[in-house]
Each structure stands twice: as C-alpha cells, then as structure tokens.
RODO-2510 file (C-alpha; in nm, 4 decimals, decimal comma):
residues 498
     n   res          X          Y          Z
     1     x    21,5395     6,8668    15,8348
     2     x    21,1997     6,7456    15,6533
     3     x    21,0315     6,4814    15,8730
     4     x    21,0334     6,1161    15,6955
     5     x    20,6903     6,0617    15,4986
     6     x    20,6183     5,6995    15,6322
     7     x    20,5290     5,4295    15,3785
     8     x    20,2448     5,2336    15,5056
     9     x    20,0598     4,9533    15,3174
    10     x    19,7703     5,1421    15,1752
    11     x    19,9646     5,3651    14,8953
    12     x    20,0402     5,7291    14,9487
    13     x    19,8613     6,0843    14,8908
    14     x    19,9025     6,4172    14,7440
    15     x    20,0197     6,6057    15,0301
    16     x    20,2943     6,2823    15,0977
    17     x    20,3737     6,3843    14,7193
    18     x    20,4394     6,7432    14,7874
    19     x    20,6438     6,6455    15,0637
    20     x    20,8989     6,4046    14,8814
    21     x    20,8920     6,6649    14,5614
    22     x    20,9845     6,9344    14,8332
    23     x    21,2884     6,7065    14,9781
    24     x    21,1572     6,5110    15,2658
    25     x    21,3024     6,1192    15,2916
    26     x    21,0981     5,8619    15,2870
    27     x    21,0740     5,5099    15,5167
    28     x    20,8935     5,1803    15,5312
    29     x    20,6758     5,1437    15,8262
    30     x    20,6299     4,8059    16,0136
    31     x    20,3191     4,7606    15,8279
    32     x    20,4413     4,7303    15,4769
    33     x    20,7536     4,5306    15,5483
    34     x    20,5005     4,2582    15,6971
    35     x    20,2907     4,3314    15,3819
    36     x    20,5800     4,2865    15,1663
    37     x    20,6538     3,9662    15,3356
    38     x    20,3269     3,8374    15,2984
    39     x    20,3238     3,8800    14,9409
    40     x    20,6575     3,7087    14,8911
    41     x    20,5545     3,4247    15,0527
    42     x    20,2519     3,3862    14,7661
    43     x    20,5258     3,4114    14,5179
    44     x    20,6957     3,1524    14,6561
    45     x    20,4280     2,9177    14,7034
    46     x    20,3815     2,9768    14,3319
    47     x    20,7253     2,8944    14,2482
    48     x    20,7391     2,5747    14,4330
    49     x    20,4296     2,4441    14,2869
    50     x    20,5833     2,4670    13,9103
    51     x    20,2836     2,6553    13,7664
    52     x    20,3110     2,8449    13,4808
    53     x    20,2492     3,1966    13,6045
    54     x    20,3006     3,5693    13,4061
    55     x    20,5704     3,7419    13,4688
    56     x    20,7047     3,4597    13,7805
    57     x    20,8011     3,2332    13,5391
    58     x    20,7318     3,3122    13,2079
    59     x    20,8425     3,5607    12,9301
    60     x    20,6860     3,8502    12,8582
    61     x    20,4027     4,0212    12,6159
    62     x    20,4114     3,7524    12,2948
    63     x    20,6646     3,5708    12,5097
    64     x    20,4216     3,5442    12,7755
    65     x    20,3985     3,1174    12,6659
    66     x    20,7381     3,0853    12,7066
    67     x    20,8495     2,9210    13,0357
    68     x    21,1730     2,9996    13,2335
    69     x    21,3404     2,7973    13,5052
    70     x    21,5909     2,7451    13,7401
    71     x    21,8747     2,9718    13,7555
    72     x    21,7324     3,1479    13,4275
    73     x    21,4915     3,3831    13,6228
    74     x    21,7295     3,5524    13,7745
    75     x    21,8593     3,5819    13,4010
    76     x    21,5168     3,6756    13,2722
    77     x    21,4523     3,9708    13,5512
    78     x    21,7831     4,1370    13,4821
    79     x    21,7368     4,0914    13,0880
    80     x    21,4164     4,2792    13,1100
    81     x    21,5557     4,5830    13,2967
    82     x    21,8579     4,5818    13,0677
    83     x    21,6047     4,5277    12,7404
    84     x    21,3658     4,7848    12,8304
    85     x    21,5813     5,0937    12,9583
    86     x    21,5661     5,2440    12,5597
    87     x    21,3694     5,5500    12,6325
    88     x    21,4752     5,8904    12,4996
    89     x    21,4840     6,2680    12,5305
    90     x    21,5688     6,5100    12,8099
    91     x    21,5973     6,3111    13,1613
    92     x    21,3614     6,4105    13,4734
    93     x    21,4465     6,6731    13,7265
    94     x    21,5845     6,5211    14,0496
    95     x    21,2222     6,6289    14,2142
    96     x    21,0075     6,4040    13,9383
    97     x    21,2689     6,1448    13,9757
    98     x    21,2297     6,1200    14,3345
    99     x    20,8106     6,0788    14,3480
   100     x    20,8573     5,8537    14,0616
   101     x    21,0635     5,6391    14,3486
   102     x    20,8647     5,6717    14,6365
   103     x    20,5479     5,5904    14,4392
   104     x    20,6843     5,2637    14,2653
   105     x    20,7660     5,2192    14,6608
   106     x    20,4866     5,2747    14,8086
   107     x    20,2659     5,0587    14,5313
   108     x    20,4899     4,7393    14,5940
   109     x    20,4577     4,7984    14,9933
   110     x    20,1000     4,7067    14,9210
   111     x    20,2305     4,3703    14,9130
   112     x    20,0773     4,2699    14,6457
   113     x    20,3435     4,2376    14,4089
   114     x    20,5154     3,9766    14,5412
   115     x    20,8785     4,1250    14,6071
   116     x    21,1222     4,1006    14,8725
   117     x    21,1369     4,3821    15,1716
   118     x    21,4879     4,4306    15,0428
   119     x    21,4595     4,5637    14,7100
   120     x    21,2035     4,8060    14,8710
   121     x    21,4409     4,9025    15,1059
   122     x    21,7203     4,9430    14,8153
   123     x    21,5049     5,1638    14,6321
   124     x    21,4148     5,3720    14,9275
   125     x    21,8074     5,4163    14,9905
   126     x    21,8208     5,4981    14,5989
   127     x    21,5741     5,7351    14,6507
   128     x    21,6934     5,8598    14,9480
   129     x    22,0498     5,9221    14,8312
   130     x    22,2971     6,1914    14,7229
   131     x    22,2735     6,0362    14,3514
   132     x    21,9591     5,9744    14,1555
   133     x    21,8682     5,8271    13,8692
   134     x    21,8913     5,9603    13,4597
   135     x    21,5215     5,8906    13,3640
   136     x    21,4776     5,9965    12,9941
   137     x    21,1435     6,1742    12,9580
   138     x    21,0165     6,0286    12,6297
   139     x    20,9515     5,6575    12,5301
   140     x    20,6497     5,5293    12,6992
   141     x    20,2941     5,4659    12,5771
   142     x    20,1672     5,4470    12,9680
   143     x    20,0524     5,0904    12,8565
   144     x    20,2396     4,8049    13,0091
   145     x    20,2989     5,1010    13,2848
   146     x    20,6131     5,3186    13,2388
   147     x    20,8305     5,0404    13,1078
   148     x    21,1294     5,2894    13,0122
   149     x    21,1428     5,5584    13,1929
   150     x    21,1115     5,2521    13,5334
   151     x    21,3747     5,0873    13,3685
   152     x    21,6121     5,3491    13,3725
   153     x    21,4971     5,4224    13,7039
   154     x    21,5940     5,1078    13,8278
   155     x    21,8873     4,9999    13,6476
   156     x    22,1423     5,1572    13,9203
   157     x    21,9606     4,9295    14,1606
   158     x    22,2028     4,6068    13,9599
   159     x    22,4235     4,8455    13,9140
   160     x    22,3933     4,9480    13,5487
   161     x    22,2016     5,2698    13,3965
   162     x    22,3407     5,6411    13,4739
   163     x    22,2965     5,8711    13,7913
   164     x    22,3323     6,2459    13,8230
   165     x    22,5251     6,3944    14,1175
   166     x    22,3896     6,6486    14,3366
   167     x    22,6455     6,8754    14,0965
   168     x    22,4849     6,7689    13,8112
   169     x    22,7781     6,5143    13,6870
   170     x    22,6539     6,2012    13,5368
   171     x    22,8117     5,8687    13,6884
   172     x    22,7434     5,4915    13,6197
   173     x    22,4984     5,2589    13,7926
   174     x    22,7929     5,1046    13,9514
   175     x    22,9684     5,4009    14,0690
   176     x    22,6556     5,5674    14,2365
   177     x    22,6219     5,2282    14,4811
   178     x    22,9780     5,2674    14,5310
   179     x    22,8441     5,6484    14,6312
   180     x    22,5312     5,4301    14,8524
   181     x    22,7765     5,1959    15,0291
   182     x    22,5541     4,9299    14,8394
   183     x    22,6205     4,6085    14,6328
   184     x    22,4001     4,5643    14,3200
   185     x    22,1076     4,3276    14,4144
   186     x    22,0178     4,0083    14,2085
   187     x    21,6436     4,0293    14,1115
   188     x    21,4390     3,7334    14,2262
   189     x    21,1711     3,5970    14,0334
   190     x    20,8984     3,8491    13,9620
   191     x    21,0795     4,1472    14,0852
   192     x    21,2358     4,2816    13,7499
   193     x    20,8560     4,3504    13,6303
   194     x    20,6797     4,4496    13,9663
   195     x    20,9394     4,7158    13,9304
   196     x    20,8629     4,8604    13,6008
   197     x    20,5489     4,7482    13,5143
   198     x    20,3427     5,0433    13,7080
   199     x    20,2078     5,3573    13,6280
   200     x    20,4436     5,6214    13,8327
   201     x    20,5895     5,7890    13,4958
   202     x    20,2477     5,9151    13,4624
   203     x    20,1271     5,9390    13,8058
   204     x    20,4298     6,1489    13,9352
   205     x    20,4417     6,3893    13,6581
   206     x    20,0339     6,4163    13,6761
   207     x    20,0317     6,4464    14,0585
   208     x    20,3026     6,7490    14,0438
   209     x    20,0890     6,9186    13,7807
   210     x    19,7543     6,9220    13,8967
   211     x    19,9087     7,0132    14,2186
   212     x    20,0526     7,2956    14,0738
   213     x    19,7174     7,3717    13,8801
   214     x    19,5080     7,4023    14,2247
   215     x    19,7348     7,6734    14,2493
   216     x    19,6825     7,7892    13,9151
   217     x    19,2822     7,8646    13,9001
   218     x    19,2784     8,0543    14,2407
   219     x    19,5697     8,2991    14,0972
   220     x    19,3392     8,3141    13,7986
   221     x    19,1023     8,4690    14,0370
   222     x    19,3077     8,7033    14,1954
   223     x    19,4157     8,8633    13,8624
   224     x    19,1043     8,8438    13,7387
   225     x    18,9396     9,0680    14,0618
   226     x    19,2839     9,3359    13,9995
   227     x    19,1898     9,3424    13,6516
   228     x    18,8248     9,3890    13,6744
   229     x    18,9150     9,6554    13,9394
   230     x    19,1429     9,8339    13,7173
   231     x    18,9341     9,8649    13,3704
   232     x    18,6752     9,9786    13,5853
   233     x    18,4281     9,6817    13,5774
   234     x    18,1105     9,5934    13,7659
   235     x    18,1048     9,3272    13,9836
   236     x    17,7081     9,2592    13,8841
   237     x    17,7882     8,9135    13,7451
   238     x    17,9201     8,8165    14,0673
   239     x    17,5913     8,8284    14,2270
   240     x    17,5632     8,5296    14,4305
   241     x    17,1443     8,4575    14,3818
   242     x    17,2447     8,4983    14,0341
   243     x    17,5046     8,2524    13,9918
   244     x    17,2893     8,0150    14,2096
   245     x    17,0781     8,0025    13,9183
   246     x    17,3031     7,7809    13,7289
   247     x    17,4831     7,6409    14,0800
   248     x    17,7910     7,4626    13,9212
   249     x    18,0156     7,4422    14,2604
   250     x    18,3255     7,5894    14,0461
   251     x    18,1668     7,8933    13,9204
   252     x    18,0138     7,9843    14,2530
   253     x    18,3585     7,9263    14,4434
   254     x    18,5225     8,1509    14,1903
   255     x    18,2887     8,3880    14,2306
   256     x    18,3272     8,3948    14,5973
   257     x    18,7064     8,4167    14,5959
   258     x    18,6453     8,7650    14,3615
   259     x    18,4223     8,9240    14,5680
   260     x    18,5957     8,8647    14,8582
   261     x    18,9070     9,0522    14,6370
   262     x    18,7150     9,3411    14,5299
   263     x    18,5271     9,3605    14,9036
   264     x    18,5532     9,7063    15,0558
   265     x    18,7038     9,8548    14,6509
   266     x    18,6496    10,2485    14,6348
   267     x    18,7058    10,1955    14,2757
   268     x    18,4048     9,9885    14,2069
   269     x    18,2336    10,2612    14,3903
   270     x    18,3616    10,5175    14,2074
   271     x    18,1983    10,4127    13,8270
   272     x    17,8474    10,3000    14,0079
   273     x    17,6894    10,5072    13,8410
   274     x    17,8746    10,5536    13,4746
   275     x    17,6146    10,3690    13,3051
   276     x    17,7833    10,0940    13,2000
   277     x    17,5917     9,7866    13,2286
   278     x    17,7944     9,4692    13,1643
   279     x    18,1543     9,3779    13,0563
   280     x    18,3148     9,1678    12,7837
   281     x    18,3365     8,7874    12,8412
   282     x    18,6993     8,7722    12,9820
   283     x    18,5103     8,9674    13,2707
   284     x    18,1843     8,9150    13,2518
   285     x    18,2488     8,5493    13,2494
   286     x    18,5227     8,4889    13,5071
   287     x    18,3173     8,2792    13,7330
   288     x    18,1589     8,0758    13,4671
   289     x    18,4976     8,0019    13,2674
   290     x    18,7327     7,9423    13,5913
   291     x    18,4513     7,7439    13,7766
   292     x    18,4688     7,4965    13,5081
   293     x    18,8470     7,4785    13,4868
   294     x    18,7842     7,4359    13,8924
   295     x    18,5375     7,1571    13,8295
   296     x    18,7586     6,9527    13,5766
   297     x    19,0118     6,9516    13,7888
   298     x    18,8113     6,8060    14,0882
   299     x    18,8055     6,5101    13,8507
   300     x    19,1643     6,5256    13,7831
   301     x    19,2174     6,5265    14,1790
   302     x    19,0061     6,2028    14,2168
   303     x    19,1573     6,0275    13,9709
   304     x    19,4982     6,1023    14,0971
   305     x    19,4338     6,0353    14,4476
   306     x    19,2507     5,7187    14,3370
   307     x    19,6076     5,6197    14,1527
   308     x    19,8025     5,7078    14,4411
   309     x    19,6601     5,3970    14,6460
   310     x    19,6498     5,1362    14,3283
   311     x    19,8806     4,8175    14,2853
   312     x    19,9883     4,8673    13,9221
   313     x    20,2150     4,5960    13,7842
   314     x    20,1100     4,2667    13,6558
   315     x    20,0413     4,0033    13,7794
   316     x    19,8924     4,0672    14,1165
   317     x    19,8831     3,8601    14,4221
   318     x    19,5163     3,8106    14,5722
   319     x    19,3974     3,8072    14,9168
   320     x    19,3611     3,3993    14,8855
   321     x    19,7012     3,3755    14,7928
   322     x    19,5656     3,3041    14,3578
   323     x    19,8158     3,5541    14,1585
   324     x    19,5795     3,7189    13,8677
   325     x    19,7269     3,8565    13,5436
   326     x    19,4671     4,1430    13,4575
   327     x    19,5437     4,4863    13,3214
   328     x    19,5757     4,7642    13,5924
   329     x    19,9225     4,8730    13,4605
   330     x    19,7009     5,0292    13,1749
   331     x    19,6900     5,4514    13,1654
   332     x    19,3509     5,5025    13,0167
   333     x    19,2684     5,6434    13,3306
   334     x    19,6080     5,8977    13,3932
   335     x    19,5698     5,9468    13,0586
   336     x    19,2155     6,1088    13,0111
   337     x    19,2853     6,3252    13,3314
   338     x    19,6242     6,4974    13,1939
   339     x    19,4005     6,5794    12,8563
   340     x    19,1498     6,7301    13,1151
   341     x    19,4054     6,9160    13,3119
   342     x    19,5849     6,9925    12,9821
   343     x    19,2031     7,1494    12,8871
   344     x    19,2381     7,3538    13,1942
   345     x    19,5725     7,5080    13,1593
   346     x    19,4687     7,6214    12,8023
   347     x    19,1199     7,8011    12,9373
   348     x    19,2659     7,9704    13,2072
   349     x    19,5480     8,1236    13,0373
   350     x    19,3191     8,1764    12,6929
   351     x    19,0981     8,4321    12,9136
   352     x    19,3718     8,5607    13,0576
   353     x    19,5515     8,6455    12,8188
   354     x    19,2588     8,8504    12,6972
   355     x    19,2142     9,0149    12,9633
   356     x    19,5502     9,1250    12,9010
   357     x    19,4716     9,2648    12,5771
   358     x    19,2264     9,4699    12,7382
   359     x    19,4870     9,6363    13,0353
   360     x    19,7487     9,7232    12,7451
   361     x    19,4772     9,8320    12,4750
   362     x    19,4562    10,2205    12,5501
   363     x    19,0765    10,1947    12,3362
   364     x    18,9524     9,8975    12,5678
   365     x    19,1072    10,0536    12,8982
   366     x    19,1296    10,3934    12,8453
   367     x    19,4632    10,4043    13,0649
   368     x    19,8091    10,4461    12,8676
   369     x    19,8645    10,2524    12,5784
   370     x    20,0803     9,9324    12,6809
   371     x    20,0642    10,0810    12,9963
   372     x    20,3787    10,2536    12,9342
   373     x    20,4242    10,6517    13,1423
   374     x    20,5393    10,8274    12,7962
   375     x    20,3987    10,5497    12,5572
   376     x    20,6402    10,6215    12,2182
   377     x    20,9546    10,6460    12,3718
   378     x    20,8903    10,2949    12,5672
   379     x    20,6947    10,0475    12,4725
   380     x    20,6113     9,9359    12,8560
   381     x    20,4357     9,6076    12,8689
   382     x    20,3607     9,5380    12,4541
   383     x    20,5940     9,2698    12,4419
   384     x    20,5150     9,0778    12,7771
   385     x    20,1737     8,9784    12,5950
   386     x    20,3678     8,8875    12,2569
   387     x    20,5313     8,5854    12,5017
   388     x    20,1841     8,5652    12,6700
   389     x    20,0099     8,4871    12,3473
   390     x    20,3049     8,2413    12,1881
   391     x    20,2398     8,0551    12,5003
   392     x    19,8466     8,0581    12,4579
   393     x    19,9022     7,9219    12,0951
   394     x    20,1608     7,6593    12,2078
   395     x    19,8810     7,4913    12,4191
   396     x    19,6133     7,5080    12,2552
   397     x    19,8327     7,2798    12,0098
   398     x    19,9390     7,0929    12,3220
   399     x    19,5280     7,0528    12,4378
   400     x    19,4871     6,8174    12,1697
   401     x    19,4115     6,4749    12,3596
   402     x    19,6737     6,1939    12,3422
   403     x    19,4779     5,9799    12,5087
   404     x    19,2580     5,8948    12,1973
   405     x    19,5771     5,7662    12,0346
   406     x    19,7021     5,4360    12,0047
   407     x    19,9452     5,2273    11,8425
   408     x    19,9894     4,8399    11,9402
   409     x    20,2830     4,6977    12,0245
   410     x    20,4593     4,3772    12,0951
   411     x    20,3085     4,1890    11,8276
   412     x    20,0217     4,2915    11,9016
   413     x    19,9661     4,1399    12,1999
   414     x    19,9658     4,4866    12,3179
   415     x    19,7162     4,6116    12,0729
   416     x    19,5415     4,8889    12,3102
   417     x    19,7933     5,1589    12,4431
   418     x    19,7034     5,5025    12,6137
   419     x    19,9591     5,7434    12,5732
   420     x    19,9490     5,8637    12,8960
   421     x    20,2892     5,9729    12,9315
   422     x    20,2626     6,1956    12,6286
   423     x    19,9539     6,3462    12,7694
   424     x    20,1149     6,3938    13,1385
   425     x    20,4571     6,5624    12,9894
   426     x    20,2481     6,7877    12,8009
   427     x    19,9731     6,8714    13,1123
   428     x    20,2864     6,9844    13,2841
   429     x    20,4208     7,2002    13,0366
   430     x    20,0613     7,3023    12,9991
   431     x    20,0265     7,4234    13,3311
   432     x    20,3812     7,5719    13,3570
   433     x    20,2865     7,8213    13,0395
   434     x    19,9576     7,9074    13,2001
   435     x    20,0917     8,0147    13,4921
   436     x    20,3519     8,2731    13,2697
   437     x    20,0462     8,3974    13,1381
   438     x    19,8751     8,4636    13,4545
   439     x    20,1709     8,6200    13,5827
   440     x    20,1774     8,8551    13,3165
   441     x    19,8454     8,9972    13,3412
   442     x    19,9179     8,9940    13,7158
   443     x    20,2087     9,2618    13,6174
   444     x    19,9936     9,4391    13,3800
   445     x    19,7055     9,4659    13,6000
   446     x    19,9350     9,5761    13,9260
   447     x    20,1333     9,8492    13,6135
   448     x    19,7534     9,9528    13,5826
   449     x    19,6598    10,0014    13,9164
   450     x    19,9409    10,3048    13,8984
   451     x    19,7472    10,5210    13,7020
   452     x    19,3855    10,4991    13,8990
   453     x    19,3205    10,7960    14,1136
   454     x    18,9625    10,6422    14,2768
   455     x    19,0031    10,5175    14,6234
   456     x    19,1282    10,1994    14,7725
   457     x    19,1422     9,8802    14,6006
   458     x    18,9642     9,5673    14,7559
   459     x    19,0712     9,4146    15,0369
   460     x    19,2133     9,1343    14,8707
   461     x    19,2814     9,3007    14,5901
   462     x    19,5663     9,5253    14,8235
   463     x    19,7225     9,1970    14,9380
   464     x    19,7195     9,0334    14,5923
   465     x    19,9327     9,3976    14,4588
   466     x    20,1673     9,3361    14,7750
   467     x    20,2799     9,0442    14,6634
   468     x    20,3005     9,0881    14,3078
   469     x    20,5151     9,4290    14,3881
   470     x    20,7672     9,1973    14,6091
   471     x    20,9138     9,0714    14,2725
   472     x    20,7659     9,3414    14,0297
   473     x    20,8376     9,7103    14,0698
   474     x    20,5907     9,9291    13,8658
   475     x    20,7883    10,0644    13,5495
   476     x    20,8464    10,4619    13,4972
   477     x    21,0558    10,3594    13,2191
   478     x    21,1414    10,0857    12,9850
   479     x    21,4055     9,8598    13,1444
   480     x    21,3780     9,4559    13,1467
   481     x    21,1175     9,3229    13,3446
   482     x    21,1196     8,9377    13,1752
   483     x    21,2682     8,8151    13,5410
   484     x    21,0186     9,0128    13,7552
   485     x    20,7136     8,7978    13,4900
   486     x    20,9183     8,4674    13,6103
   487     x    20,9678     8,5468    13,9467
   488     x    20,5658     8,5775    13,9559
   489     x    20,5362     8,2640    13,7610
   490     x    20,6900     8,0752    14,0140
   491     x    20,4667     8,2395    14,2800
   492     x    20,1594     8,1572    14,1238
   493     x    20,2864     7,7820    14,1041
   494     x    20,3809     7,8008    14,4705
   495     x    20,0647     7,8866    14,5796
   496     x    20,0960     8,2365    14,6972
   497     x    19,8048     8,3148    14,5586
   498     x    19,5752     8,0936    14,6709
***
C-alpha cells in the first residue's frame, strides 16, 4: 500500500502531487491541526468582537456590505456552497479530483483560513474514500478561485452534490457519507468560502500537466536523436563550444541528452564523409527549439511550486491575529503559466511532427515511402501523421492565451478575471496531444531504423528502440497499429523516456 503523504503546515509539493494522483492517502500531521487551531481561534476572536469582517460575517462580492448574524451564518455558508455548485461540462477524473482535495487541504492546514480541524479532517476522509466527488470541468474564470468546480467538490461534505463510485455509478451527497460512516457537517462561520474560494481547480490540473510535460521535452529528445540517426544526419550542431556560444541552459541540456543518444552510433559514422553539411531546422535546430520549450517550463515549475505553498481564499488571518481581505484567490499567475506550458506542448509536437514528414517522405529520407516494405499495396505509416498533424492544428488553436481574457462579474465588483481554468484544461489537453505526436514519430523513426544496414545505433539510441518495440512491433505489413501509437503515448507521459 502507498505510504500516507503527510500534511504539514507549510503547503505541499510536486512530488506529494504525484503521489496522491498515483493513489497514496493523505493525513494531517500534528503540526497543521495546531495550525488549524490557531487560526480558528482568530476567527473567533473576530466573531465575538461584532466587527464587520468579509466573508465571517458578511455577504459576498456586491453583497460584501451586507451583514449576517446569529444563527444566519450557518445559513449563509451552506447557501453559498448550494448557490455556487452551477458549473458545467464533463466531470474530473477520480485522479484530478483527488489533488484538487488534498490541495484545498493542505492550503487551509496553513491555518490561515480560519477553519475548524474537523472539516479538514472530513475532507481528508472525502478524499480518502471509496466515493469521490462529480466536479464538472467547465464554469470557472480562476478569479474568486475555483468557485464551481470547489463547490461541487464540497457539497457531499453537507451532504448534497453527486459522487461517483469506484464502478463508476453516480450516488447523492447523502448516500456517499452513508458510504463514509459520516454525518453531513454544519459549516461554521467562514468555512463555506475558505473552502471554495482557492485556486486548486487550476493548480491541480496545472501541476498534473507540467508534470507530465517534464516528461514530454526529454522524449522529444530521444526521438529526435532516433530520427536524426535514421535520415542520416550530422550531429555538428550539437557541438557543445558551439552551443556555448548562445548558452541558454535549455538548449545546452537538450543537446547533451542527444549526444549522449547518438554516443558510440556506427551510423553517424557511416555518412562522415557524404558531404552533406547541415540539416533542415526540425534537425538542425533540436537543441535550440526544445531548450526553449525546457526553459519555459522552468518557469511553469516555479510558479507551480510557488502555488503549491500559498493560502488562497479570502480573507486571510495574519500573524497578529488582524484578518486581511486582499486578492490572492486571483489566477493571473496559474493562468499565464498554463498559456506558457500550452506554448510548449504546441512547439514540441510542431517540430515533431515535421520531423515526421521527413521519416515517411521517401524524397526527404530516401528510405521507403511511408515507410511501408511494399509501399502500394500498404500504406504503412501515411495515416499515423494524418492524426499527428490534426493534433498539431488542434493546438496551435488551443495556444491562443486565455489569460489575456476577461469578463467581470458580480456586478462588477469582480471586474478583473483570469481565466485560468480555461487556460489549465486546455494546457492539459495540450500536453496530452503532444505527447501522441511524439509517440508517433517515435514509431516512425523505430519503423525506420528497419531498413538501415550501417552499424549500431547510439547507445541511447538502442535503449530508446527497446522500449518503443515493447509496445510497437515493426510492420511487414499493413495491420492496425493505432493502439501500439497509444500505448507509446502513455509511455512518454510516464516518463519512460526521460
């Protein structure tokens, strides 16, 4: 069984991410409980003074003048779960769901927020469970936070909203604490809000994509080194004094990772002396193209881990015990990293793709056309780069950035939104059609490697065809090979390539 990822009370991190996406449970440690106590006892304080304070006691956005008392904020927390669970479109897989839940966690175990240890601990056992919540994908402006998507996230907790089974059947709020052994909780003052006014919509669905992306770029390199290899190439532009020339830290890492694939190639040996001097772009290029997407993403990767630690509702509790409305629920941030990462996605499978053009072209390669054995009677690998280059299109619509959008909201009170959670749902399809792409010049370039007759490959190069042939078998014939290009999809995303 996965060991518990511990919740302490300075946030989380990418690798506690991967762990909780993968299926590992999740617990409070002593130090947040007496963080989340500390907070609640601000709240408190607050409460018994009779101040007017956002979100305590008040209404919210235009309603924010509005003040609420007595037995009403109980009322008023409840209402604004119930009010704001409208969101739309196809719900979250159980895995998004899940970081979504042990991010909101870990945010309020920062103790800033001002709830009770127990409707931590509720949402841990939520989180935890058999069941988990329907979360619609679609309906937040990553503003306010995730107000939608959190709301259907943590109606179940009272007892209303929808669950999924592990069998996939949909049950009530109600039924799935039945499921818990729990009893729906009555929100105290504050806690309806410090539940969904936070960013983890966008930060769960960002953190699993540039996650997978890391992954992404270094298979880009490894099919770029068995391409290169198989149309022959030179490895010239590799040269390490000449990329230090222009040292971006991407472009010489990428570099690096390709030599060490072609290191010890035959092949390359083979053509020294061909008199070819330099390559198209999609080769020539590799290290200048991929080093970029590797630099973007570095700034993707600090943003992200920056969110993973950040208190994210509104209003906050400070270390004097003052509670501060401000505006850290805003996405600005989440949002102009997913248009980054969506940026990325589209480069990496734009030159691949091309570089796929140039394996099945039989008057750029001078192998086979399509890479087919009797090319006329089969087709081989023409169509793989059809699906390859529908998917390049589709993101290079999807690359356009949401996060210069806005539209205000609540009267405009909320006049300033950042559409983050457009821009994260379409970074992570983004990423999930790059890495088709890469897996199908992968294919192509493993199908190409059939028909050299110079030596060994590279080093790396070998292991990189190993694994590719573990879910690909190089064709004789036509037959359907769309479930070998998935299977190596999915092993780019895991990381074997890396």
């Amino acid at each position: 069984m996965n060991k518990p990822v511990v919740i302490g009370d300075a946030g989380a991190d990418l690798e506690a991410v991967a762990r909780v996406a993968d299926g590992a449970p999740f617990i409070l440690s002593t130090e947040a409980l007496s963080a989340l106590e500390r907070g609640r006892k601000a709240v408190e304080a607050v409460l018994g003074s009779g101040k007017a304070i956002y979100g305590v006691n008040t209404g919210f956005g235009r309603l924010a003048g509005t003040v609420v008392e007595g037995s009403a904020l109980a009322d008023l927390q409840r209402n604004l779960l119930l009010s704001h669970a409208c969101g739309t479109g196809p719900v979250l897989p159980r895995e998004q769901v899940r970081v979504m839940i042990f991010l909101r966690a870990a945010s309020l175990a920062r103790g800033r927020s001002g709830v009770r240890p127990r409707l931590v601990e509720n949402l841990l056992a939520l989180g935890n469970g058999p069941v988990y919540p329907a979360v619609p994908s679609q309906g937040s402006l990553g503003a306010s936070g995730d107000l939608a998507p959190l709301s259907h996230m943590c109606l179940p907790l009272i007892g209303e909203g929808e669950c999924i089974t592990d069998s996939g059947e949909t049950v009530s709020g109600a039924e799935a604490l039945e499921m818990l052994g729990m009893e729906p909780l009555t929100l105290a003052a504050k806690e309806g809000l410090a539940l969904i006014n936070g960013t983890q919509f966008m930060t769960a669905l960002l953190s699993l994509a540039v996650l997978e992306a890391v992954s992404l770029v270094d298979a880009a390199d490894a099919a770029a080194a068995l391409s290169l290899e198989a149309l022959l190439g030179t490895d010239a532009a590799l040269d390490r004094e000449l990329l230090e020339l222009r040292p971006h830290p991407g472009a010489l890492e990428s570099a690096r990772r390709i030599r060490g694939k072609l290191e010890g190639s035959e092949i390359l040996r083979s053509h020294r002396d061909c008199g070819k001097v330099q390559d198209a772009y999609s080769l020539r290029c590799t290290p200048q193209v991929h080093g970029a997407c590797r630099d973007a993403l570095e700034y993707v990767l600090g943003t992200v881990r920056r969110e993973l630690v950040a208190v994210t509702d509104n209003p906050l509790i400070m270390s004097d015990g003052r509670v501060v409305s401000g505006g850290n629920f805003h996405g600005q941030p989440l949002s102009m990293a997913a248009d980054h990462l969506k940026t990325v996605a589209t480069v990496l499978a734009n030159i691949s793709e091309r570089r796929t053009e140039r394996l099945l072209n039989p008057d750029l390669s001078g192998l086979p056309a399509f890479l087919a054995r009797e090319p006329g009677s089969n087709s081989g690998l023409m169509i793989a780069q059809y699906t390859a280059a529908s998917l390049v299109g589709e993101n290079k619509v999807l690359a356009h950035p949401a996060s210069v959008d806005s539209i205000p909201v609540s009267g405009s009170q909320e006049d300033h939104v950042s559409m983050g959670a457009t821009a994260v749902r379409q970074a992570a399809q983004s990423v999930q059609n790059a890495a088709h792409v890469l897996a199908t010049e992968l294919v192509c370039a493993v199908q190409a490697h059939g028909f050299l007759d110079r030596g060994a490959m590279g080093v790396g190069n070998r292991e990189t065809r190993r694994l590719v042939e573990m879910v690909f078998e190089p064709m004789d014939r036509d037959r359907r090979f769309g479930p070998d290009i998935e299977a190596v999809a999915r092993m780019v995303r895991q990381g074997c390539f890396s």
